[in-house]
VMD Tcl script that draws the C-alpha trace (Angstrom):
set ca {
  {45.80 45.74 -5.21}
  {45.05 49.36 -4.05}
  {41.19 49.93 -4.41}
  {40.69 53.27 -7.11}
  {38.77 54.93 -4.26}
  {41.69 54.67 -1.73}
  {43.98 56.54 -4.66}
  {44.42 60.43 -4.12}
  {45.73 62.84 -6.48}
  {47.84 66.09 -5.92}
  {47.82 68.59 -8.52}
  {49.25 71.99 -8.61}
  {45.85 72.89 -8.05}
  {44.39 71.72 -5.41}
  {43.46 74.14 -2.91}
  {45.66 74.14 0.47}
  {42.57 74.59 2.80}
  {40.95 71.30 1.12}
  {44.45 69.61 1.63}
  {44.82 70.08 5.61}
  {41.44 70.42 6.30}
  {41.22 66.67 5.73}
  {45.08 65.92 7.13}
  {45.92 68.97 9.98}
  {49.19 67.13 10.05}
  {50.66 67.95 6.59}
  {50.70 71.64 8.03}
  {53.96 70.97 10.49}
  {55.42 69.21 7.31}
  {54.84 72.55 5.58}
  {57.03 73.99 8.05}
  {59.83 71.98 7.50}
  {59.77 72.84 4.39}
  {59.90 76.66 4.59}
  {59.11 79.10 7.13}
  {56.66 81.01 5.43}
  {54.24 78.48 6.06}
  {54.31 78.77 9.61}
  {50.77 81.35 8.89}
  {48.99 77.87 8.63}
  {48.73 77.63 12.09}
  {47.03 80.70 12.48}
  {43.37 79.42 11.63}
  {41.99 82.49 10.58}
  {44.79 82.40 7.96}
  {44.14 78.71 6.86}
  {40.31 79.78 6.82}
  {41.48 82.94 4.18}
  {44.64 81.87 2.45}
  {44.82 78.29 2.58}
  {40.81 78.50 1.50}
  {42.06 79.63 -1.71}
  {45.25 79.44 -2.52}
  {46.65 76.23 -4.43}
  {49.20 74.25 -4.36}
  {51.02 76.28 -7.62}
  {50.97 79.36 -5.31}
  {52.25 78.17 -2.29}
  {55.38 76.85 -3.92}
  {55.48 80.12 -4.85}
  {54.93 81.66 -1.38}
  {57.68 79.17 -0.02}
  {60.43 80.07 -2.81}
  {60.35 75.94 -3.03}
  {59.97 74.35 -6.30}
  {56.62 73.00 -6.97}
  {57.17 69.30 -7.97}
  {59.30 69.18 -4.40}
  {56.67 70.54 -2.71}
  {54.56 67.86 -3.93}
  {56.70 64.86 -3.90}
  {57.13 65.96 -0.22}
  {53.42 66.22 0.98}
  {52.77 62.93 -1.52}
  {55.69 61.02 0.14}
  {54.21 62.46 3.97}
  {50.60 61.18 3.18}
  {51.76 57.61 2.05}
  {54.01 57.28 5.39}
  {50.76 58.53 7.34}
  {47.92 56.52 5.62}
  {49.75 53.84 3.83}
  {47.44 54.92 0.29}
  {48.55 55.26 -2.97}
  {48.70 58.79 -3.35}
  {50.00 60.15 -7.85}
  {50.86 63.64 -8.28}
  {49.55 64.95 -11.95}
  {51.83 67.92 -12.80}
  {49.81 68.92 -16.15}
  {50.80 66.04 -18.79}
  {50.88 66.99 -22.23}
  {50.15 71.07 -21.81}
  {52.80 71.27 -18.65}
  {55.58 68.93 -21.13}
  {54.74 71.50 -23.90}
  {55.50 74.79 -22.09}
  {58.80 73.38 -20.53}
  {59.89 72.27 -23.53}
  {59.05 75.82 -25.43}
  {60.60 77.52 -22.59}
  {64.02 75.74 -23.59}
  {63.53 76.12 -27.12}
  {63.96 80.20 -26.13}
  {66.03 79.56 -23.55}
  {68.40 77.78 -26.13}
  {67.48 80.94 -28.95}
  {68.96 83.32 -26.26}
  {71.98 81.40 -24.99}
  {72.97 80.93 -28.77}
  {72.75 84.47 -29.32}
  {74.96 85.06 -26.46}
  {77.39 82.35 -27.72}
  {77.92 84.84 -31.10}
  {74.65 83.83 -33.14}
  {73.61 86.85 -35.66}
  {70.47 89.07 -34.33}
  {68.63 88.14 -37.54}
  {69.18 84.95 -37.86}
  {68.05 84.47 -33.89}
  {64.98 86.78 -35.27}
  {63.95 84.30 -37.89}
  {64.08 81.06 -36.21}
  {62.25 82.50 -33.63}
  {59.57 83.76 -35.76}
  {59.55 80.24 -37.19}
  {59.13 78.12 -33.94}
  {56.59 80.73 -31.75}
  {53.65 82.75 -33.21}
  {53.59 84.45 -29.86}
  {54.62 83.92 -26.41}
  {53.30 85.15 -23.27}
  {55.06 87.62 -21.32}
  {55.25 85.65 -18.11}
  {57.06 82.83 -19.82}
  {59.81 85.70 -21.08}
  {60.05 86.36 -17.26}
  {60.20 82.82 -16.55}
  {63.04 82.31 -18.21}
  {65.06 84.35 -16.86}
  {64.73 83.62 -13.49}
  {65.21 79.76 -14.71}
  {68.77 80.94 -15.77}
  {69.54 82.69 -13.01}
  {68.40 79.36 -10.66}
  {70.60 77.62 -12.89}
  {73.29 79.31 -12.00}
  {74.00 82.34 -14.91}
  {74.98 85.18 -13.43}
  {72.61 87.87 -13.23}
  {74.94 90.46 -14.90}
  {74.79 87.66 -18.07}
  {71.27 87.79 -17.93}
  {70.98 91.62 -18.37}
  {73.12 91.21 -21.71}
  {70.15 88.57 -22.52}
  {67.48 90.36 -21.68}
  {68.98 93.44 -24.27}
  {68.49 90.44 -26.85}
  {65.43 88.57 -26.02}
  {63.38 92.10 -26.05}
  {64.82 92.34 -29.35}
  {63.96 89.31 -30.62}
  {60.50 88.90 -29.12}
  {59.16 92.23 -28.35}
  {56.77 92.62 -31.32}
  {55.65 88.85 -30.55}
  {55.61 88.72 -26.64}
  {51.42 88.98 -25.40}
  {50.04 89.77 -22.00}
  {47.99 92.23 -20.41}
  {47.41 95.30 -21.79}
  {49.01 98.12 -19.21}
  {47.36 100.42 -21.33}
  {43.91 99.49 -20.32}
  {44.85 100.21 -16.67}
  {42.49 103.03 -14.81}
  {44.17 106.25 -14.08}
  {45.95 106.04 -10.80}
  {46.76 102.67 -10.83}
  {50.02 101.77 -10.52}
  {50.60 100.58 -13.50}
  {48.76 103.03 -16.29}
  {51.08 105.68 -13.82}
  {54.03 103.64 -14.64}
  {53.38 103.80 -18.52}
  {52.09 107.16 -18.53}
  {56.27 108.04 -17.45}
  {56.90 105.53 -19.97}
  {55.08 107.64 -22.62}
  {56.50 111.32 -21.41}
  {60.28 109.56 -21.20}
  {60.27 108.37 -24.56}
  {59.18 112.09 -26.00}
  {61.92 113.52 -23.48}
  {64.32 110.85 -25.07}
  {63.59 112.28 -29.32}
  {63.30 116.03 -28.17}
  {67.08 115.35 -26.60}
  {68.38 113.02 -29.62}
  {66.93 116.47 -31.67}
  {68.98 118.78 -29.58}
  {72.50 116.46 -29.65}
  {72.17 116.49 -33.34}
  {72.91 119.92 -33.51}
  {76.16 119.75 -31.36}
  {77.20 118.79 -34.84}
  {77.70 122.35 -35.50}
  {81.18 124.63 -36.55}
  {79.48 127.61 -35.03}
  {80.69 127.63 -31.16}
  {78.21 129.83 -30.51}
  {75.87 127.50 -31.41}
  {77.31 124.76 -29.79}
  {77.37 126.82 -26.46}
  {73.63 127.57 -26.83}
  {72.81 123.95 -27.71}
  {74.35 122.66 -24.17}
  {72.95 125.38 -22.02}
  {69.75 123.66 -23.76}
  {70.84 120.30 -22.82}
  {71.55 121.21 -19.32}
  {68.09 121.57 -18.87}
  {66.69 118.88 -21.01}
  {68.89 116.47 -18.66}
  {67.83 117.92 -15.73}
  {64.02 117.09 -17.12}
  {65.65 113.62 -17.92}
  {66.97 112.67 -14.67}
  {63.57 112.54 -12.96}
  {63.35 109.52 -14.01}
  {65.18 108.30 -10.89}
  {61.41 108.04 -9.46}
  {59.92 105.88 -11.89}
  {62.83 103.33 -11.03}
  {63.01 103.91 -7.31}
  {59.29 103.14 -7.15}
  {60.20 99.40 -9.23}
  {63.24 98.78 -7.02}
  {61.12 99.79 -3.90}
  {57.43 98.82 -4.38}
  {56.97 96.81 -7.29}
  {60.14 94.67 -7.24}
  {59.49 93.47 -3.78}
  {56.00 92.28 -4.28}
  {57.10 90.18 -7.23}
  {59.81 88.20 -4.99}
  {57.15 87.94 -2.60}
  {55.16 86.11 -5.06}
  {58.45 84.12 -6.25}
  {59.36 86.00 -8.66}
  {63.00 87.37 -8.48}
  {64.48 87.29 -11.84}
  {63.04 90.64 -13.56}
  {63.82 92.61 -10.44}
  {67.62 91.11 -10.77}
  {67.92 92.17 -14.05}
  {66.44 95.27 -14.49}
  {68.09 96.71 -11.01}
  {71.46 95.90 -13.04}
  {70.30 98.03 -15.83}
  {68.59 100.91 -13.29}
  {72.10 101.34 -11.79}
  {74.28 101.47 -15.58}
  {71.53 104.45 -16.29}
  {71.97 106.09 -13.19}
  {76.09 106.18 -13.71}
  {75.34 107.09 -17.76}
  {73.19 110.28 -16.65}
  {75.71 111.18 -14.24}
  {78.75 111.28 -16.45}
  {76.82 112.93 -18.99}
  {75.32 115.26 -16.47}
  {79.19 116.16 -15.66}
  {80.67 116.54 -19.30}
  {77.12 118.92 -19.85}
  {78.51 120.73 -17.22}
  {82.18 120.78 -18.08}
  {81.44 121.69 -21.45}
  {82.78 118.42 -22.58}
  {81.25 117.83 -26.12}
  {83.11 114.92 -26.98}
  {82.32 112.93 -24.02}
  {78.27 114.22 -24.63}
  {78.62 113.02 -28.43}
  {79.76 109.50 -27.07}
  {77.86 108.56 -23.94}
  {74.14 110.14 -24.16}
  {72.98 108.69 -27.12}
  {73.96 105.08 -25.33}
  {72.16 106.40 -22.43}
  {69.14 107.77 -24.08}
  {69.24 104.12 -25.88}
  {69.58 102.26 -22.29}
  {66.58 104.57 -21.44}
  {64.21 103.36 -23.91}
  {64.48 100.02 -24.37}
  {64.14 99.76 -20.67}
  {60.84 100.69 -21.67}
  {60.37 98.20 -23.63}
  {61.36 95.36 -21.04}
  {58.62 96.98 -18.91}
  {55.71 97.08 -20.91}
  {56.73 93.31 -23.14}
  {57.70 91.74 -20.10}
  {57.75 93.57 -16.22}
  {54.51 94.95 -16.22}
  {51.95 91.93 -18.12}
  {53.82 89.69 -15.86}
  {53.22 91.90 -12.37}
  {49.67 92.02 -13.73}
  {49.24 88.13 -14.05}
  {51.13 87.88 -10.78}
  {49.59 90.14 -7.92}
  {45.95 90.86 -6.78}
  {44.28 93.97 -5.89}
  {45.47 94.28 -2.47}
  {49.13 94.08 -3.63}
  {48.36 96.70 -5.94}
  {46.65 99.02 -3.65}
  {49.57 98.40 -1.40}
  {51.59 99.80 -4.16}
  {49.44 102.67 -4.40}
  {49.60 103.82 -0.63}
  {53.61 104.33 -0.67}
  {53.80 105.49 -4.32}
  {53.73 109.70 -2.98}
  {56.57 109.24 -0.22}
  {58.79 108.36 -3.75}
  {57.20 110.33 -6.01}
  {56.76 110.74 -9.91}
  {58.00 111.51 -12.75}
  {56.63 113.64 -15.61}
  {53.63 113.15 -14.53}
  {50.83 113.23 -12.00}
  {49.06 110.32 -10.75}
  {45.06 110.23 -11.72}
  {42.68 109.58 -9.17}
  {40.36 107.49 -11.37}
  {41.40 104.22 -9.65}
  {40.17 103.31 -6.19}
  {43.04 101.74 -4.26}
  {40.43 100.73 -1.90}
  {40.75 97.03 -0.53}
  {38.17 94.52 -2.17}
  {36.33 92.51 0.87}
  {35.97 89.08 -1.38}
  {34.33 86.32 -0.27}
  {36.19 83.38 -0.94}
  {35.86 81.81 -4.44}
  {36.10 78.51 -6.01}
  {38.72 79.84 -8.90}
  {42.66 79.45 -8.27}
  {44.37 82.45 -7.13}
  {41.51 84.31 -5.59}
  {41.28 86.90 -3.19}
  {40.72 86.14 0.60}
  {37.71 87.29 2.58}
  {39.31 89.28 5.64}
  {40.43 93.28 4.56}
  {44.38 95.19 5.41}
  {47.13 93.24 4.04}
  {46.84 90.99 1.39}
  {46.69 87.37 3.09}
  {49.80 86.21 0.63}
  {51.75 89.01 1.67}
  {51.14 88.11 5.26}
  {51.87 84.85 4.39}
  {54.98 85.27 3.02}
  {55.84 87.72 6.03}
  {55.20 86.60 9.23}
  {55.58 88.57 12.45}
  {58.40 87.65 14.59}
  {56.86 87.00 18.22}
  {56.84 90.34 20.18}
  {57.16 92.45 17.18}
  {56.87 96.01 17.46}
  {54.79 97.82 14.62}
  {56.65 100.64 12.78}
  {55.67 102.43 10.25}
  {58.27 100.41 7.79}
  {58.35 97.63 9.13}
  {58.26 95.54 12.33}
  {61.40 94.77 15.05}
  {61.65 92.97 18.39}
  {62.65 94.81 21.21}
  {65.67 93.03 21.24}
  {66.50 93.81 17.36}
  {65.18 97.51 18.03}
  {67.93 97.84 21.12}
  {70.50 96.33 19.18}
  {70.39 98.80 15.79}
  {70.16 102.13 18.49}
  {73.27 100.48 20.28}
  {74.90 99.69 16.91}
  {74.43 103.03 15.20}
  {77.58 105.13 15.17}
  {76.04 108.42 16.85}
  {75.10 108.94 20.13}
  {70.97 109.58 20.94}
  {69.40 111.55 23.47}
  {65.79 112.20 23.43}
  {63.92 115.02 25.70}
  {60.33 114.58 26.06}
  {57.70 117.69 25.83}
  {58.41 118.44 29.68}
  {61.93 118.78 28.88}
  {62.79 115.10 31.00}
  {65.12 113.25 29.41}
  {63.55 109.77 28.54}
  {66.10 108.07 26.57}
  {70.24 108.03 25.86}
  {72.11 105.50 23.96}
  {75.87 105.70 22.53}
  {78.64 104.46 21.21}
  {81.14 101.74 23.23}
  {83.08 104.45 23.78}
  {80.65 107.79 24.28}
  {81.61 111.05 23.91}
  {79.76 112.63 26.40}
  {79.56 110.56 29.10}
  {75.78 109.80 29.96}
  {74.62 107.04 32.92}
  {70.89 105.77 33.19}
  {70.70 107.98 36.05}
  {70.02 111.13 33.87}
  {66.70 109.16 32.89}
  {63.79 111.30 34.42}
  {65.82 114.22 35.06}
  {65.15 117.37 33.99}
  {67.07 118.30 30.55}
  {68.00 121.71 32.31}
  {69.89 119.96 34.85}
  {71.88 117.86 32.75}
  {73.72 121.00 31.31}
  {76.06 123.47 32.92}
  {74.73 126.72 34.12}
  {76.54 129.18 31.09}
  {75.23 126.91 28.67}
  {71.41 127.27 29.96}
  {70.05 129.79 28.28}
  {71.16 128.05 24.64}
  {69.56 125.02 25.96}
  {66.23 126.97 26.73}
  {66.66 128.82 23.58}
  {66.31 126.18 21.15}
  {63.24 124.04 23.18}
  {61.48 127.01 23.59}
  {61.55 127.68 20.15}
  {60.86 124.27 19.31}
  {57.48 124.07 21.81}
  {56.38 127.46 19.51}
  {56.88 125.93 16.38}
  {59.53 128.39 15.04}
  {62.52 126.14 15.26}
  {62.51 122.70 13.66}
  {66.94 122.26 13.95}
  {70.03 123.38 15.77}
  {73.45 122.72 15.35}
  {76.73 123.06 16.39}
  {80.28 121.63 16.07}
  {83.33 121.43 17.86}
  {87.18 121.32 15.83}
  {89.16 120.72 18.55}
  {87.30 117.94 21.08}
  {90.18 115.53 22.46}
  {91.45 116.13 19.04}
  {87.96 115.13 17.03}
  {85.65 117.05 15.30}
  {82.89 116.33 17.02}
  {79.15 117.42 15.25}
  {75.86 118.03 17.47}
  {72.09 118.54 16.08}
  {68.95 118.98 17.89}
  {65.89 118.08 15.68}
  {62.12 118.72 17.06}
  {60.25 115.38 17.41}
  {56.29 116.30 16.19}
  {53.15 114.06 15.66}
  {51.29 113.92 13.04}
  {49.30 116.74 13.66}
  {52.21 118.42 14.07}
  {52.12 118.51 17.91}
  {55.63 119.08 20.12}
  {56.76 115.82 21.13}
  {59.95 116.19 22.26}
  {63.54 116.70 21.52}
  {66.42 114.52 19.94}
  {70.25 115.44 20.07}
  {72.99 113.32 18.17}
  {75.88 113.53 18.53}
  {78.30 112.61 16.11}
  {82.03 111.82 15.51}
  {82.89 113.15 11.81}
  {86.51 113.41 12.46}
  {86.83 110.47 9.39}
  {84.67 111.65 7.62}
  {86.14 115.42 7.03}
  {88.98 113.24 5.36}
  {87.47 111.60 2.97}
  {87.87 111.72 -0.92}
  {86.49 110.42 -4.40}
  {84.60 107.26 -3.85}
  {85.00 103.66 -2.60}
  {83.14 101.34 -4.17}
  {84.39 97.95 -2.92}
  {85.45 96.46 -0.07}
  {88.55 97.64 2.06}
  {88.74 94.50 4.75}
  {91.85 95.86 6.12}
  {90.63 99.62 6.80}
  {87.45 97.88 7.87}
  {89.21 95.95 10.21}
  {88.05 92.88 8.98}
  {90.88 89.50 8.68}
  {91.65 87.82 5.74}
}
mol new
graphics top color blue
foreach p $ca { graphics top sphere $p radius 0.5 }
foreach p [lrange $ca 0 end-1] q [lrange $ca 1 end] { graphics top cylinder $p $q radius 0.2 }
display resetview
């Protein structure tokens, strides 16, 4: 019989640090199980992150599931040290929360299957006095692992907002500082929504006989859509900042969803944009109620579900992360407050689940859930290898020279098949003598103006090149400061592109060149 004292328990608690401080080898069993985890061998990340993140969140960080995760380190430990090792996933509480999650699970798929709104409505208001916003989130993202398609989800998600959205709890956004990403978020939130009734006001009177008044009433709703349209920011910044800091932390199934949604706004303000335009009343009178509609109860799905969950879900740092890249997007309505310091908290580490780390930059989970690949090159989105860097310039369909601020050329790249012909020897050579003599001035001409700061472009084109069209721009290269770094010319082959028409939205495998 095992001896109590030889038993050890893993709960989706305990702390990672405390796990492989005491067995260093469960961290190359970590590996196998997903890459991320490959920052445990770093110790100054196992002495921040693994001192304080659990179990629960590292599942997370790995995208595995956390009972796996568990019975895999729990079934490593037993090989190793032949003791009896349980895993305690939460008993009674953790049985409870599954099993409400299916009761709404099975509320939504029955509404789905035909089920009448208010019917849905009052057995849900009979089986939940509230339910946290996270679990709303939750759910989804269990359907979609289950296999629904995402696009089935987003006709969900229309439902379950109605059902739940006076019940659903969580943070309040509204008690965010000014300038934090979030109050920002629902301060758009708040100017949309007036936007939304001023325009339902102004449709309403395309009701009119009078075509004069009908005239005047879409010159007004030119530029009431135009206000409209800024929205664009508010979702760019979810698709761009907030969305991937949620799948960082595991959490795919909102961003899924709503992106779905984003993009049937985007071609609803569009096609009413055009029939504003065109003068096309009819088409206004059917399409921009739906998409003023579309427009608000994305709201709602925000502040019921996206935004109390991204608030349970990431720290500070993640926020302030957030905050840093917010201006290159930009906002809408609105302008961001300053009352919020996006200033990284140095936190010693804590005893409490989920807490900060001690070190300052990056968050240690984004880190984490990021590593560097080895000889990575810093950019300023994003990292490459030298390899992966040489690659894309080879791969990109325009040919690059760059001239430094002596005018040597330090840099030319091009297509398989270039269309000015350029050898490594031109690599240290002066720019001046790379070009023929009636062409030198030109050449002079546009650095020149460059190096003084009154040029920024040039370009020319050429109809008739070996029968191409054949497109040429010179753009100034500056630091920071502003400073004259240098000079890069591409060069371009648009003679497909002059041809093209309409749009193409899928797949052409044959014009791509691609085999069945």
């Amino acid at each position: 019989m095992t001896d109590a004292s030889d038993r050890i328990a893993l709960t989706p608690e305990t702390r990672v640090h405390d796990l492989i401080s005491d067995r260093p080898y469960l961290i190359d069993r970590l590996i196998t199980l997903s890459p991320q985890f490959r920052a445990l061998k770093n110790p100054l990340m196992r002495n921040t992150l693994g001192r304080v993140a659990t179990l629960r969140r590292a599942a997370g960080m790995g995208d595995i599931g956390l009972e796996s995760l568990l019975r895999a380190l729990a079934d490593e430990i037993r090989r190793r040290e032949q003791v009896d090792v349980t895993i305690e996933l939460g008993g009674e509480e953790t049985g409870e929360r599954e099993s409400r999650r299916e009761r709404l699970k099975s509320i939504i798929l029955s509404l789905h299957a035909g089920e009448d709104m208010e019917s849905a409505k009052e057995r849900f208001q009979q089986e939940f006095a509230s339910v946290p916003a996270s679990e709303i989130a939750t759910m989804e993202q269990q359907l979609i692992s289950e296999g629904l398609p995402a696009e089935m989800i987003q006709e969900l998600c229309d439902v379950h907002v109605g059902v739940m959205g006076a019940s659903a709890t969580g943070a309040n956004p509204g008690e965010q500082q000014e300038g934090h990403p979030v109050f920002t978020f629902v301060a758009e939130n708040i100017a949309l929504k007036k936007l939304t009734a001023q325009t339902r006001t102004i449709l309403g009177e395309l009701d009119s006989s009078e075509v004069r008044v009908v005239k005047r009433t879409l010159e007004t709703l030119a530029q009431q859509w135009r206000l409209i349209r800024e929205i664009e920011k508010h979702y760019l910044r979810k698709e761009n900042l907030l969305f991937p800091k949620l799948e960082a932390a595991g959490f795919t199934g909102p961003s899924q969803v709503m992106w779905a949604i984003h993009d049937e706004i985007r071609s609803g303000m569009k096609e009413v944009g055009r029939a504003i335009d065109d003068g096309d009343v009819e088409t206004v009178r059917l399409r921009a109620k739906g998409v003023l509609d579309a427009m608000d109860d994305m709201v709602t799905k925000e502040e019921v579900i996206l935004l109390p969950t991204a608030i349970e879900k990431l720290e500070h740092e993640e926020w302030a992360d957030i905050h840093r890249q917010e201006e290159e997007i930009g906002f809408a309505f609105v302008e961001r407050g300053s009352e919020w310091s996006p200033r990284i908290k140095f936190r010693k580490p804590s005893s409490e689940p989920g807490a900060a780390g001690a070190t300052g930059g990056p968050s240690p989970a984004v880190m984490a859930a990021r590593p560097s690949p080895e000889g990575a090159i810093p950019l300023r989105h994003g990292e490459l290898t030298q390899h992966q860097l040489n690659r894309i310039l080879l791969t990109l369909p325009v040919e690059l020279s760059f001239v430094d601020e002596d005018d040597e050329v330090r840099y030319v790249t091009g297509l398989r098949e270039k269309i000015f012909p350029r050898t490594p020897a031109v690599i240290g050579r002066k720019v001046q003598n790379c070009h023929p003599p009636k062409s030198l001035h030109l050449v002079n001409r546009i650095l020149d103006g460059m190096k003084e700061g009154t040029r920024e472009t040039a370009e020319f084109w050429m109809d008739d090149f070996h029968g191409r069209f054949i497109h040429i721009r010179y753009d100034a290269v500056r630091d920071e400061d502003g400073s004259y770094m240098g000079c890069l010319e591409a060069v371009q082959d648009i003679t497909s592109l002059r041809g093209l028409e309409g749009s193409r939205r899928l797949l052409d495998e044959q014009r791509d060149g691609v085999s069945a």
